[in-house]
N, C-alpha and C positions, 0 to 999 in steps of 0.2 A: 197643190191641193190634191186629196185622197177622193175616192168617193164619200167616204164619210164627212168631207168639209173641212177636214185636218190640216195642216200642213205638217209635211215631213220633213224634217231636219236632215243633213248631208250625210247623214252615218246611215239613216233610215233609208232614206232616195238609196244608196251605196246596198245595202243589204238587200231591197227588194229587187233592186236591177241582177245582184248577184244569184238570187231566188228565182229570177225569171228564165235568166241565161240556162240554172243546170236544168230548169223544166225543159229549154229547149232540146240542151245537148239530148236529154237523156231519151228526147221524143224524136230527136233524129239518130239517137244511138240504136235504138228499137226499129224504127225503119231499115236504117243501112243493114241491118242483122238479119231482117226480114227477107229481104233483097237479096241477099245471099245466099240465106237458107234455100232460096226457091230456085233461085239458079244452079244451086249444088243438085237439088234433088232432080231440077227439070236434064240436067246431064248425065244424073244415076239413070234415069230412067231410060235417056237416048241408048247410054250404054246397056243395060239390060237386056232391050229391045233387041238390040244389033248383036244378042248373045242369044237370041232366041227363047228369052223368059217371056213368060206371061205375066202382066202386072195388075189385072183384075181379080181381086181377093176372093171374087165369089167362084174362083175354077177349082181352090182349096177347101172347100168345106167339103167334107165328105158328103156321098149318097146318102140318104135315108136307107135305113135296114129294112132289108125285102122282112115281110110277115115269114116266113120261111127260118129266116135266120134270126130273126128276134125271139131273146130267151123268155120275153116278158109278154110275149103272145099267147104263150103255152097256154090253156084254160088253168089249168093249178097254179101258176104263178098269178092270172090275175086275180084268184079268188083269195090266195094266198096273201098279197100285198097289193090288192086295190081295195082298199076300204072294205076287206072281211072283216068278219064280225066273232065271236068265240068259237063257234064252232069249224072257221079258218085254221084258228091258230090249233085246235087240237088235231087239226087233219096234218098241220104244217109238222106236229110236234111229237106226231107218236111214235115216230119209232128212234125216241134220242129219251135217253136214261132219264130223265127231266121234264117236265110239263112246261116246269116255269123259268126253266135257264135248261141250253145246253153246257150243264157245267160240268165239274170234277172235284171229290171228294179228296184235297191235300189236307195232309196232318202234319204239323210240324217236327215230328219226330218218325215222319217217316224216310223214305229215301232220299238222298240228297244231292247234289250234283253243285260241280265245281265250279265257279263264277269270278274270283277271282286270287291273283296270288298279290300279295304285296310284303316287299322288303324292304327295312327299314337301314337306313344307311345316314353314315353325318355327314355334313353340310363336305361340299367340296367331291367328295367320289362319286366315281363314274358309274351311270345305272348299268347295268346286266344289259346285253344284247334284249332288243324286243319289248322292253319297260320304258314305260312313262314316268319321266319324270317329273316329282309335284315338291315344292317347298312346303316342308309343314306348315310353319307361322304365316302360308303367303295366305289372305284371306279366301281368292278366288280358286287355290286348291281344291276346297270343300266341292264345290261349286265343277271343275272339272273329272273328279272322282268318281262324283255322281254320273256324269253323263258317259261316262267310260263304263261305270257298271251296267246302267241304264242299255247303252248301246249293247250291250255284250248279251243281255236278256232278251231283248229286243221288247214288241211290242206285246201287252199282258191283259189281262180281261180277268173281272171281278166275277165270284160266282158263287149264289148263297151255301151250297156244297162244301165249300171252300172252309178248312179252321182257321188262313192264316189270310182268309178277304181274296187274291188272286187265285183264280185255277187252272187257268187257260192263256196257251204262250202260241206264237206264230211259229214257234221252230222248234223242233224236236231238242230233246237233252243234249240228244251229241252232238247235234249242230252249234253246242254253244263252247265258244272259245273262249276261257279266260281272260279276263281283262289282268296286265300285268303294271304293275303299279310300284314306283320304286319314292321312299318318301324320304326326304331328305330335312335333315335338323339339327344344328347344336347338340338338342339329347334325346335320346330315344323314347318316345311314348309309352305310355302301359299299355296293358290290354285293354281297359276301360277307354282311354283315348281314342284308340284305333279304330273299337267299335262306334263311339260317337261319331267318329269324322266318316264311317261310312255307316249309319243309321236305316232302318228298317224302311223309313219313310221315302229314300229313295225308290223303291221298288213298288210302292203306294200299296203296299199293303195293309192287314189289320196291326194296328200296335197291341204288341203282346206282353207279358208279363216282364224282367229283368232277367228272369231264366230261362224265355221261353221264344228268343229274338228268332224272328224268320230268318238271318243275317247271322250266321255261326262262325268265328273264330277259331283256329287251331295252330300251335305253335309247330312250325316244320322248323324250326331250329335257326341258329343265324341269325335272330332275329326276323322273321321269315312269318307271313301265317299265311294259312289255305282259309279261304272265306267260300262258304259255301251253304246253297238255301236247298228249299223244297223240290222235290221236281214237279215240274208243272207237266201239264198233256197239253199235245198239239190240237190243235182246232180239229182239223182237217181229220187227224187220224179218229177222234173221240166224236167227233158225227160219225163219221164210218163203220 
């Protein structure tokens, strides 16, 4: 008989008893595990000790910053960034080209700078010393192109200034090294293709006309093209 007043049948008796047993094991598989862990760590620790470590986490927490060396003590910083009010931010902001963004007036057709090279080669040859190689047809190509470009720009900032959406980069033009890109396929893409598979959108900036891509193509021959965008201004130089 069950609690419920049931009687169980022999397959039933058989599968409950089998039900109980792995609660068991699994309640003394947690224990014995248990057990061990603590003995493993109470022996890290003998050792430790005998190495001359300290094993109280509170010796690691840094000092608190003397008022001296705290940048955020300054009186203009806290008026700056503790809950000022407009007349903070014009004191924060006058002497940067902008009121309402420290940005940079980029034009798409103005100067440009080099971001990436990629050559197109069929399925089977070997890429160019220095090149990443990507299978056209492979889906997740798209997908690693980007991040290769992406990385090569580095980090970018949006700014109303701006005709192509981004104005503002972490690193100067020359600091940027071509991403090199070798694309391998059956058959060789058009120009139209190439530009699709690395699209303006990686770079998140404004989507512009069909003629007017942030993301410029050039035939260097070979099969071969120089991709290359707007120059953007460093952060650091364009407050200065």
């Amino acid at each position: 008989m069950n609690l419920l007043g049931t009687k169980l049948g022999p397959k039933q008796r058989h599968c409950l008893v089998a039900f109980v047993g792995c609660v068991i094991l699994i309640a003394l598989f947690y224990v014995e595990e248990n057990w061990r862990g603590q003995r493993a760590w109470e022996n890290c620790k003998r050792v430790l000790k005998a190495q001359g470590l300290a094993l109280n986490w509170t010796n690691y927490i840094p000092a608190p910053v003397s008022d001296y060396e705290n940048v955020f003590g300054v009186p203009e910083m806290q008026r700056w960034f503790k809950g000022g009010g407009v007349s903070s931010w014009s004191d924060l902001t006058r002497n940067l080209p902008s009121s309402s963004c420290p940005g940079a007036s980029v034009d798409r057709n103005g100067a440009r700078m080099l971001v990436a090279e990629v050559t197109i080669g069929r399925s089977g040859m070997p890429g160019p010393d220095g090149f990443s190689v990507l299978w056209w047809n492979d889906p997740t190509s798209r997908t690693k192109a980007a991040k290769l470009l992406a990385d090569v720009v580095g980090p970018t900032a949006k700014t109303p200034q701006s005709a192509i959406g981004i104005g503002l980069m972490l690193r100067r033009p020359g600091e940027v090294e071509a991403a090199k890109i070798f694309l391998q396929g059956q058959t060789a893409p058009t120009m139209k293709e190439v530009q699709e598979f690395l699209p303006d959108s990686i770079l998140h900036a404004n989507a512009g006309s069909p003629t007017e891509k942030v993301l410029k193509f050039e035939e260097s021959g070979n099969g071969s093209y120089r991709v290359t965008m707007p120059v953007l201004v460093k952060v650091t130089d364009y407050i200065a």
